[in-house]
Structure formats: C-alpha cells, structure tokens
C-alpha positions, 0 to 999 in steps of 0.5 A: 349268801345262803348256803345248801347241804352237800345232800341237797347239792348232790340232789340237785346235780343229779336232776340235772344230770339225768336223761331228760332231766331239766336245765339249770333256768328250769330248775331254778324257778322251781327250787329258787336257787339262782341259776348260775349257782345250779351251774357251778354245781354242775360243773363242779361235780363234772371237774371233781368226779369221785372214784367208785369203790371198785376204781379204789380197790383196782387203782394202781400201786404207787411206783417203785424207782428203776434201778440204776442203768449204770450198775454193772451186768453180773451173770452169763451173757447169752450168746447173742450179746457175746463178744 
C-alpha cells in the first residue's frame, strides 16, 4: 500500500471540502489515488476535527470537585431559613 504525506492528505481533503469542489470518483481519476481511499480521508478529517487556536485559549478550566453536601452550615441564617 502506498502511503501519502499528511500535506498531500490535507490538500487533498481540502479540495474536497471546498464549495464546489469535486467528488471523490473525480478526483480519483485526476490524482490516481483510489476512491475510497479519498473517502477515508474525508471522513477521517470530519470525525477528527482540530480546535482552532482561538477554541485552545477559551476552552474551559479543568473542573474542580464540589465540597462536601454533608458538611455542616456555619454562620448566621438568613430569616427565611430560620426556625
């Protein structure tokens, strides 16, 4: 099996992408790589989309854990919890 660089994949994926852009049985017979081959590419690059730069810096902190519902109030109560 012959393989492809990342770059030629992504361009490749890209062409396909494109508005207007060809099917994968059209550019098969253009580029000589196998049409189902193009098809994984495709669909590989759908299912493993990469995060932009900007999804990096706004992504969300890890989560911290609750504290403890069973840990007993300490303070004043406001009147409405007041027995």
């Amino acid at each position: 099996m012959r393989e492809y660089s990342e770059s030629f994949k992504r361009k490749i994926v890209q062409r396909l992408l494109a508005p207007g852009g060809p099917t994968a049985v059209a550019l098969s017979a253009e580029t000589g790589v196998h049409q189902t081959t193009l098809s994984r590419w495709l669909r590989d690059a759908r299912s493993v989309a990469p995060m932009s730069d900007d999804a990096r810096r706004s992504a969300a902190p890890p989560l911290r854990p609750l504290p403890s519902l069973a840990a007993p109030r300490t303070g004043p109560r406001s009147r409405s919890c007041a027995r």
